[in-house]
NUSE-806941 format. One record per residue (C-alpha): residue number from 1; chain; x, y, z. Coordinates in Angstrom, 2 decimals, padded with zeros to 5 digits. Layout:
REM NUSE-806941
{seq->NUM, mol->A, east->X, north->Y, up->Z};
...
//
This chain:
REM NUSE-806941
{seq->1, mol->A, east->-051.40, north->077.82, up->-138.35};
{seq->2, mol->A, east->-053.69, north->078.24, up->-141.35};
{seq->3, mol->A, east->-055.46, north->074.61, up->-141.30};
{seq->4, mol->A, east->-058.52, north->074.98, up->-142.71};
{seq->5, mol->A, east->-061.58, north->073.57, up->-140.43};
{seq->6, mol->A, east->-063.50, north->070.46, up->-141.73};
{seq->7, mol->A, east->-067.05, north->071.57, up->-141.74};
{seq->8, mol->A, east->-070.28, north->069.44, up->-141.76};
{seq->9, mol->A, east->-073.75, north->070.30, up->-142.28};
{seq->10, mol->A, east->-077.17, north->068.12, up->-140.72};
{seq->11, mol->A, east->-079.24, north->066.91, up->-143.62};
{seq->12, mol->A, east->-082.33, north->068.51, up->-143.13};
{seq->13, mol->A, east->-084.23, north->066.52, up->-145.89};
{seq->14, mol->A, east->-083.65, north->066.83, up->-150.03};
{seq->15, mol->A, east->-083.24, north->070.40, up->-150.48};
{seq->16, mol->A, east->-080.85, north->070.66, up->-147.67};
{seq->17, mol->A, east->-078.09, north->068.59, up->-150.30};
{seq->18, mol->A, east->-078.16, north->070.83, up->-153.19};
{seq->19, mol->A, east->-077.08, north->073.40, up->-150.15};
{seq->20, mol->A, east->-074.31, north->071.61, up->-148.94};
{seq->21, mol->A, east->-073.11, north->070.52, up->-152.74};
{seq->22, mol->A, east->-073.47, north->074.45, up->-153.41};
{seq->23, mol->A, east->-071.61, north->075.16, up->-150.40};
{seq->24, mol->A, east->-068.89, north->073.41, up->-150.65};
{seq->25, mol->A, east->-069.09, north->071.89, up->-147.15};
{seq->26, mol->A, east->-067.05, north->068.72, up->-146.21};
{seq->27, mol->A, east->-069.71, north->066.26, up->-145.07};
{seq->28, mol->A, east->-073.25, north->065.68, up->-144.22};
{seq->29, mol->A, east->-074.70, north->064.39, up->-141.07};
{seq->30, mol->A, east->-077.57, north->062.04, up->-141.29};
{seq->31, mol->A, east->-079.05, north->062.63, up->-137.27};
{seq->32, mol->A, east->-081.00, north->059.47, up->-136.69};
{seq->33, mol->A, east->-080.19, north->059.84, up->-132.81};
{seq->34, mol->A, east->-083.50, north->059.57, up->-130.90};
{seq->35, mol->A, east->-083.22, north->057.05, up->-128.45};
{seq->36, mol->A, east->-084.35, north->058.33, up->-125.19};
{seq->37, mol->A, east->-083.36, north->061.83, up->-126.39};
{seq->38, mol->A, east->-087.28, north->063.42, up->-126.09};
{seq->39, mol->A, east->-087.48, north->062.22, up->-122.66};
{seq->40, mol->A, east->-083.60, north->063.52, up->-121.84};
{seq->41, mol->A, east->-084.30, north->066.96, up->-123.63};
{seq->42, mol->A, east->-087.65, north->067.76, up->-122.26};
{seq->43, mol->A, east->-087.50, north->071.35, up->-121.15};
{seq->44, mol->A, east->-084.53, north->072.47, up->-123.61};
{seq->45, mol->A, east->-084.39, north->074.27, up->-126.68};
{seq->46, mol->A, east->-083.07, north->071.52, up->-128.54};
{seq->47, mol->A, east->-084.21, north->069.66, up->-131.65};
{seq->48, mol->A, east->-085.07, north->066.00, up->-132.63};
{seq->49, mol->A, east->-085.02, north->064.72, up->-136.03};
{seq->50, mol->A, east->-086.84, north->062.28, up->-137.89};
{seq->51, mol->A, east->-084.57, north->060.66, up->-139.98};
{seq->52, mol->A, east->-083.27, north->056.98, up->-140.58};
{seq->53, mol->A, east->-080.06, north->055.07, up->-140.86};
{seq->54, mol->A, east->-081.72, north->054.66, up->-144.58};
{seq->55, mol->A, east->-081.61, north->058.16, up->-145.34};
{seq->56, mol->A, east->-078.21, north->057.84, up->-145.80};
{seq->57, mol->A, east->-079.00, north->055.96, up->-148.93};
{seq->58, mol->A, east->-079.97, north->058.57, up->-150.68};
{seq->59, mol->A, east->-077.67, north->061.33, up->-149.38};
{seq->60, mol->A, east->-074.87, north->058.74, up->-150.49};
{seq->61, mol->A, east->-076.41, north->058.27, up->-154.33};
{seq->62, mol->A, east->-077.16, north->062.43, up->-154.77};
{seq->63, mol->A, east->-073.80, north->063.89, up->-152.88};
{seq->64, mol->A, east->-071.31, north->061.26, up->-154.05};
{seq->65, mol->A, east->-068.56, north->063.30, up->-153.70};
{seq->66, mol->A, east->-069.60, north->063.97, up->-149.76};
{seq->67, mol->A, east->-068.67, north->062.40, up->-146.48};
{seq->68, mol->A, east->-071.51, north->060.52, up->-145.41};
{seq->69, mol->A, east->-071.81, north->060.83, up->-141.96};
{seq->70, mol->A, east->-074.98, north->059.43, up->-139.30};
{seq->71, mol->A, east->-075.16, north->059.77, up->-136.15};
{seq->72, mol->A, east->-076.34, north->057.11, up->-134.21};
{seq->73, mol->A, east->-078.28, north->055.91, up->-131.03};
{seq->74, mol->A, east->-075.96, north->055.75, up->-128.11};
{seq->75, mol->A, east->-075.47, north->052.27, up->-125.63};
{seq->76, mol->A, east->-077.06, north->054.24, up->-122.85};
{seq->77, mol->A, east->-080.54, north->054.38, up->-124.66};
{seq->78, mol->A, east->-081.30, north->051.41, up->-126.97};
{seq->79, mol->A, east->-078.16, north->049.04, up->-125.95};
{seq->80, mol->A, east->-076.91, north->046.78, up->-128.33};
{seq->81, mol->A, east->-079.43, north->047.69, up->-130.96};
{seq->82, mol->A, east->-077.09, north->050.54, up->-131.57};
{seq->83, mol->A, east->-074.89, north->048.47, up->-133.13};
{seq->84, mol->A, east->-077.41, north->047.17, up->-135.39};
{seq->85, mol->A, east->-078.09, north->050.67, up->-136.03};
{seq->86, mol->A, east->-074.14, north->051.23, up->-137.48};
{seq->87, mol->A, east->-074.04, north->048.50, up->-139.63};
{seq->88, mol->A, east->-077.26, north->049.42, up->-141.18};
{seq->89, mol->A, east->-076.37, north->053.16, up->-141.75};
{seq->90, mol->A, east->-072.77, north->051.57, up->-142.74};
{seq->91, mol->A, east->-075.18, north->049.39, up->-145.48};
{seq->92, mol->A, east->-076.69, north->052.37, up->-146.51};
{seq->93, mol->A, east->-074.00, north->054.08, up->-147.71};
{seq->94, mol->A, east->-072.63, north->056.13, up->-144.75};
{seq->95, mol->A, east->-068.79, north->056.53, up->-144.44};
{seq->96, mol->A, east->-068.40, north->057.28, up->-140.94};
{seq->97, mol->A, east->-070.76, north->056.72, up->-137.57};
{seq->98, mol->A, east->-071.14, north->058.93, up->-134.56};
{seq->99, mol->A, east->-071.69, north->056.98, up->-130.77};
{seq->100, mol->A, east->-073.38, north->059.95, up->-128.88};
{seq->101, mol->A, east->-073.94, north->059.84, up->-124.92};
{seq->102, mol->A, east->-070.67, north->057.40, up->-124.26};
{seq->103, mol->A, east->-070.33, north->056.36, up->-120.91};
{seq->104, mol->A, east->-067.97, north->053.44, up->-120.70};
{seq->105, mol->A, east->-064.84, north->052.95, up->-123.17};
{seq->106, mol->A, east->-065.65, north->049.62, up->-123.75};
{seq->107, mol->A, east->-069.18, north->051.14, up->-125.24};
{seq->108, mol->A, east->-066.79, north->052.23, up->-127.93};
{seq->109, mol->A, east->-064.06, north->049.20, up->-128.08};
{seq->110, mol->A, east->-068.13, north->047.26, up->-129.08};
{seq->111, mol->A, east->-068.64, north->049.69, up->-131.93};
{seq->112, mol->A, east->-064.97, north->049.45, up->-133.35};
{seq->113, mol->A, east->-065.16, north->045.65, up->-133.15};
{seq->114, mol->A, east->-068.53, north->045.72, up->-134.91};
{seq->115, mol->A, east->-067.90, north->047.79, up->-137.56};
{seq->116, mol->A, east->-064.08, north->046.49, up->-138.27};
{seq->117, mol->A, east->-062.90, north->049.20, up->-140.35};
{seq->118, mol->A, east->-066.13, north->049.38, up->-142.80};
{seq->119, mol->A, east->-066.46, north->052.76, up->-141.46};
{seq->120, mol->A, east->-065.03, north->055.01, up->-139.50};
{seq->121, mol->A, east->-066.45, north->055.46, up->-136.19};
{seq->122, mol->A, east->-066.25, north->059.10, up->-134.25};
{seq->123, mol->A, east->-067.65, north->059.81, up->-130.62};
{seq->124, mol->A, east->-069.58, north->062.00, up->-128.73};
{seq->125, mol->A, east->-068.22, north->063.35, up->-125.36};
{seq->126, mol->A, east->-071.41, north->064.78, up->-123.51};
{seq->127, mol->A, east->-071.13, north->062.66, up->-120.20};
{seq->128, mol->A, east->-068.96, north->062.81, up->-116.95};
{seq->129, mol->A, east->-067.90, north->058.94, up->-118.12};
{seq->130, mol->A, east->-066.77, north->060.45, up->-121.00};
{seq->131, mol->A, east->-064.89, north->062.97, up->-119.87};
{seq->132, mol->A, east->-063.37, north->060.45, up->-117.32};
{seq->133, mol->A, east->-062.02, north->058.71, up->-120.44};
{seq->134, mol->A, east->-060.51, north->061.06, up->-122.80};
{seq->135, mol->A, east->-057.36, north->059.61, up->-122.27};
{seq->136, mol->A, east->-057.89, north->056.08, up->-123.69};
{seq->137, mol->A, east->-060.27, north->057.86, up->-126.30};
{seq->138, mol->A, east->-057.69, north->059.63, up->-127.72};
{seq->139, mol->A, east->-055.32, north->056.17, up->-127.37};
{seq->140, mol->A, east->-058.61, north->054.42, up->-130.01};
{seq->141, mol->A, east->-058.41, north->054.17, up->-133.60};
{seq->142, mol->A, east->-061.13, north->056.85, up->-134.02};
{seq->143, mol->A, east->-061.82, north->059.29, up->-136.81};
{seq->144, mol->A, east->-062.69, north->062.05, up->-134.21};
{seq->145, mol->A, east->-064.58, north->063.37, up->-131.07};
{seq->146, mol->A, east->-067.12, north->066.08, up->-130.74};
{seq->147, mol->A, east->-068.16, north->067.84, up->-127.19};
{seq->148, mol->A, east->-071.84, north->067.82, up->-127.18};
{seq->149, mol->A, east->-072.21, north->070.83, up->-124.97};
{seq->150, mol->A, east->-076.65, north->070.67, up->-125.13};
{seq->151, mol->A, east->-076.17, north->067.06, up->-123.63};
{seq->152, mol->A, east->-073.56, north->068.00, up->-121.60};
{seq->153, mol->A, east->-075.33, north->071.02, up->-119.56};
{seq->154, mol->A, east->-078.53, north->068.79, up->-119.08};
{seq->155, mol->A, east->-075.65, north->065.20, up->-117.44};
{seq->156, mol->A, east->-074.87, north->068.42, up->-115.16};
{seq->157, mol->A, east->-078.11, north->069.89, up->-114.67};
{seq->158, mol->A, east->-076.57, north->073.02, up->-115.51};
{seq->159, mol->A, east->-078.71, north->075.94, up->-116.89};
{seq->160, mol->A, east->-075.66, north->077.26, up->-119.17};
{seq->161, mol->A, east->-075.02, north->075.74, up->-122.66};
{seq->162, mol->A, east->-071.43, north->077.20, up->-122.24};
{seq->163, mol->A, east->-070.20, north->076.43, up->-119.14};
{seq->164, mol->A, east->-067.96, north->073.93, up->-119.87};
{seq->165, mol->A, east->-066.34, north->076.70, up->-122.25};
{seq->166, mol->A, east->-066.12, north->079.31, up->-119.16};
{seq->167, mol->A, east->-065.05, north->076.35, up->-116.66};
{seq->168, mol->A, east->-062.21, north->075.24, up->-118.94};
{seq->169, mol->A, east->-063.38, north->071.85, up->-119.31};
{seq->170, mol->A, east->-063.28, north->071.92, up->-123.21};
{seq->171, mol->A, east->-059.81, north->073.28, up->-123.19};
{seq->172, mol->A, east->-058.67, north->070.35, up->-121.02};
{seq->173, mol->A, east->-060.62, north->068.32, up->-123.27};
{seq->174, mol->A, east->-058.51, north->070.10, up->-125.82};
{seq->175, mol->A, east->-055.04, north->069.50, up->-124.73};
{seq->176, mol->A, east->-055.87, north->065.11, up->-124.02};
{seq->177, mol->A, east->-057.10, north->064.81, up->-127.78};
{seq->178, mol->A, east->-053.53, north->065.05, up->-130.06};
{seq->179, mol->A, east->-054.05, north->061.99, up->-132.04};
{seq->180, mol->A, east->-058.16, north->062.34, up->-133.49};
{seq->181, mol->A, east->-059.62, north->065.37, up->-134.83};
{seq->182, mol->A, east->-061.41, north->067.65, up->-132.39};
{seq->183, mol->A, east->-063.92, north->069.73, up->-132.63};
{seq->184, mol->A, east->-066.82, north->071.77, up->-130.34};
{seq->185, mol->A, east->-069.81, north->074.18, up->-130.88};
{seq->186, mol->A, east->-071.20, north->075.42, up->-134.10};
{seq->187, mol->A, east->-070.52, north->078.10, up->-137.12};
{seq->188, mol->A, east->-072.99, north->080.60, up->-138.86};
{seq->189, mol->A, east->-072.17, north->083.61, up->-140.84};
{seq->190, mol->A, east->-069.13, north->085.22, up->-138.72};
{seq->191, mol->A, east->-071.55, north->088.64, up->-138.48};
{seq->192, mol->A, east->-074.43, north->086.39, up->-136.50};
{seq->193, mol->A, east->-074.64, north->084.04, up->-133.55};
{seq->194, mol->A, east->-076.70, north->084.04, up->-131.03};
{seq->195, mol->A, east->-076.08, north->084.33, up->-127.42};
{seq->196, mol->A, east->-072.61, north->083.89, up->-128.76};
{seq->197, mol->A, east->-071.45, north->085.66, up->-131.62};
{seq->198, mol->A, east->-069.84, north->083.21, up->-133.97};
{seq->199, mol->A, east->-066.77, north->085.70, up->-134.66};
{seq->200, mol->A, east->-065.66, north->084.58, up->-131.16};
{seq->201, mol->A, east->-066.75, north->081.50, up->-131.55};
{seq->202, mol->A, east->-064.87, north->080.84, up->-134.57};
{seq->203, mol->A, east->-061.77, north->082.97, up->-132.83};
{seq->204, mol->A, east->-061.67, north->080.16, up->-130.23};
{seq->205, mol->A, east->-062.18, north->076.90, up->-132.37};
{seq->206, mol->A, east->-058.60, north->078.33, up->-133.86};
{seq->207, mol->A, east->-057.12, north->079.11, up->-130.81};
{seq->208, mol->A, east->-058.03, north->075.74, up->-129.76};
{seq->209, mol->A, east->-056.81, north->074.00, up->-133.41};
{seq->210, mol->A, east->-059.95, north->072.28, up->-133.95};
{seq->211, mol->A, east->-060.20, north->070.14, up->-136.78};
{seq->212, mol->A, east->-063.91, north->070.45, up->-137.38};
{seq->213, mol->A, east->-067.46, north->071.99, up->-136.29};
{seq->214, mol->A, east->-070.27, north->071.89, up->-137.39};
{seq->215, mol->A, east->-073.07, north->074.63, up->-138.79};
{seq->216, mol->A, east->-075.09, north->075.46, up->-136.38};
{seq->217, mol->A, east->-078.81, north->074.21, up->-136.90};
{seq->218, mol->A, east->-079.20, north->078.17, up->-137.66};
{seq->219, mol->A, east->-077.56, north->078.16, up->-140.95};
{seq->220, mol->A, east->-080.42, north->077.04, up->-142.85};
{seq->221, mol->A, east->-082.08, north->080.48, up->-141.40};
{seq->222, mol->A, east->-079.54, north->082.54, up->-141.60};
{seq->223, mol->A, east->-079.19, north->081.60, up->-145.08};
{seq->224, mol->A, east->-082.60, north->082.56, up->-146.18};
{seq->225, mol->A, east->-082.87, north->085.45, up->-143.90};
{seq->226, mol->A, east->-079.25, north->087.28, up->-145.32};
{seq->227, mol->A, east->-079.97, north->085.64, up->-149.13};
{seq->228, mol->A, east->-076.65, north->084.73, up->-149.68};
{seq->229, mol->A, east->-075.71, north->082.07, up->-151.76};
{seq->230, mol->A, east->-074.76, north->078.68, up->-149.91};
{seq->231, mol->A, east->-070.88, north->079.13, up->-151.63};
{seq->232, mol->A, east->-070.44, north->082.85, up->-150.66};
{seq->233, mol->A, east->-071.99, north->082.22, up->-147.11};
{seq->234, mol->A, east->-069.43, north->079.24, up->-146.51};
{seq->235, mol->A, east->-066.38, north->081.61, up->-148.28};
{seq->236, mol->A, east->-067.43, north->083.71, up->-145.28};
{seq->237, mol->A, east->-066.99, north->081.32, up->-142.72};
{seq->238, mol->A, east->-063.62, north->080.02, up->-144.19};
{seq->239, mol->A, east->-062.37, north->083.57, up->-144.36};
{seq->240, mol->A, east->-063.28, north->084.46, up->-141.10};
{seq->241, mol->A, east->-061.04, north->080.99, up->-140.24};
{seq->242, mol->A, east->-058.48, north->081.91, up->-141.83};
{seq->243, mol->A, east->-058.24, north->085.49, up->-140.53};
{seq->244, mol->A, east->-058.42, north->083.78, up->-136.62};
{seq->245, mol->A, east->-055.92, north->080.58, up->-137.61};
{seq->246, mol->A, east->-053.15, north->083.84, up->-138.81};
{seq->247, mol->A, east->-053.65, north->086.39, up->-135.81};
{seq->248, mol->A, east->-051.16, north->087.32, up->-133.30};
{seq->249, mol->A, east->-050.69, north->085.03, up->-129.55};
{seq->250, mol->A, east->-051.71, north->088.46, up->-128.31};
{seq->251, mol->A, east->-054.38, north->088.54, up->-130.10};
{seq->252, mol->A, east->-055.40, north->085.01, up->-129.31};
{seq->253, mol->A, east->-055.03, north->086.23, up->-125.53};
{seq->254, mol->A, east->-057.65, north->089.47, up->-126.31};
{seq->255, mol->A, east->-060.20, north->087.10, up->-128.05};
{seq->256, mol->A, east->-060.48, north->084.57, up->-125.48};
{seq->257, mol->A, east->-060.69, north->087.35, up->-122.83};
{seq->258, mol->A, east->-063.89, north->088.50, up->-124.93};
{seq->259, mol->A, east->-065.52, north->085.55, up->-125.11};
{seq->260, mol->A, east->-065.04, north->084.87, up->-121.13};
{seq->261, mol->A, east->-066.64, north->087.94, up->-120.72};
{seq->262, mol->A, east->-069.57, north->086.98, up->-122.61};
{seq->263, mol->A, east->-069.91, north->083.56, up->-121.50};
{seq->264, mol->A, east->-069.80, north->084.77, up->-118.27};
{seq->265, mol->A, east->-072.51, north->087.27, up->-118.79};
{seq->266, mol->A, east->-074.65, north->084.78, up->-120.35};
{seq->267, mol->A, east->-074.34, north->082.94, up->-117.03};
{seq->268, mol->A, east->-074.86, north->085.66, up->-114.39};
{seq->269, mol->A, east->-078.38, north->086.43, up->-116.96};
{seq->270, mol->A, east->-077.08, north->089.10, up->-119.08};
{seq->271, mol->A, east->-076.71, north->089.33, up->-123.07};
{seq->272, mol->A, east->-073.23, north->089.71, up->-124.56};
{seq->273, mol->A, east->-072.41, north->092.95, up->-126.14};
{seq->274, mol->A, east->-072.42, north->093.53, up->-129.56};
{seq->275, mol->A, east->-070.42, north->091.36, up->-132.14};
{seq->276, mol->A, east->-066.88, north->091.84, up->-132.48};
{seq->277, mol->A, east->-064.72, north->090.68, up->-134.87};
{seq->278, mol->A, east->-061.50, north->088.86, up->-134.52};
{seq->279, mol->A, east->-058.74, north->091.04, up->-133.16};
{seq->280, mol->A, east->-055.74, north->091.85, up->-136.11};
//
């Protein structure tokens, strides 16, 4: 296989860009969803940003050789001011918008007709309605979809983050998408993670041939905590790709069978065991 993974860091104000210039990472996400998303995430270890479709102006004019990527509101919280909400990140300099929480295709068939090919437009699958219409997703013009798998446990009042890993729903997810690029979860450093380590995680975003992920909030963390350089940290990741894109089907087999074992110990209450590396 040997693709290499597209992968995109959240701006997490001005410092956060000399990082990802440093890094070497593919594109920067401007998160300016917050629509209804305090209310829908009360209770859950998630996180909220501050930031503005405006932002994007200056992560445009100091990473000009990034892809400029904000996510939006979604339809579901704020309506049709989420289309104002594209065109202005669009104005500000961003290359591509994210729809979170889709429910209805013709949610997205708005957004395409509003933004006419200014930008490209990627989606969010995180709802049942959603999931109901991967098929004519994957039949849309669109740059690429995401499974949001935080907004995705809370539409199924489910109290595992990973579920729709252990229930195969991402893999069927998986195997609709052939014509946009794909992509689930989050990477660190290949030696961390947390409940998950991210050597299996990163084991099955090849087995699955995703096109992209992106760094876990984490990375910013992990960075300071290990004191790695932003370009060695990211060489790691890459490596660690590469090494899971070129193993063996058996080998493919043994890694998935590792992390259903975790998964599913994270969802009877346990903790996974300790990290393992990809198999040879």
């Amino acid at each position: 296989m040997g693709t290499m993974v597209d992968l995109h860091l959240f701006y997490n104000g001005p410092a956060s860009l000399d990082v990802a210039v440093a890094a070497g990472i593919d594109a920067i996400v401007v998160d300016c969803e917050q629509g209804g998303k305090r209310e829908r995430q009360h209770g859950y270890d998630t996180e909220i940003n501050i930031w503005r479709t405006r932002d994007c102006e200056q992560v445009r004019l100091r990473t000009p050789t990034l892809q400029v990527v904000c996510r939006i509101d979604g339809f579901r919280n704020v309506g049709l001011k989420a289309i104002d909400q594209a065109l202005e990140a669009v104005s500000a300099g961003a290359d591509e918008v994210i729809l979170p929480m889709v429910d209805r295709i013709d949610e997205v068939h708005r957004m395409l007709e509003a933004l006419a090919g200014r930008a490209a437009l990627g989606v969010m699958i995180e709802t049942e309605g959603a999931i109901a219409a991967v098929s004519e997703l994957n039949r849309l013009p669109l740059r690429r979809v995401f499974v949001g798998l935080n907004d995705l446990m809370i539409e199924r009042s489910s109290e595992n983050l990973f579920q729709p890993l252990l229930d195969g729903t991402v893999e069927m997810l998986r195997s609709r998408i052939k014509a946009i690029d794909f992509g689930f979860g989050g990477m660190t450093l290949p030696e961390l993670g947390s409940p998950v380590p991210c050597s299996l995680l990163i084991a099955e975003l090849a087995r699955m041939r995703c096109d992209f992920t992106f760094l876990r909030r984490s990375f910013y963390r992990d960075l300071a905590a290990t004191g790695l350089d932003p370009a060695e940290a990211v060489a790691r990741m890459r490596s660690a790709w590469e090494v899971a894109c070129n193993r063996s089907a058996e080998a493919m087999v043994a890694d998935h069978g590792k992390l259903q074992a975790a998964l599913a110990m994270i969802a009877a209450g346990g903790i996974p065991g300790a990290n393992q590396p990809p198999s040879q």
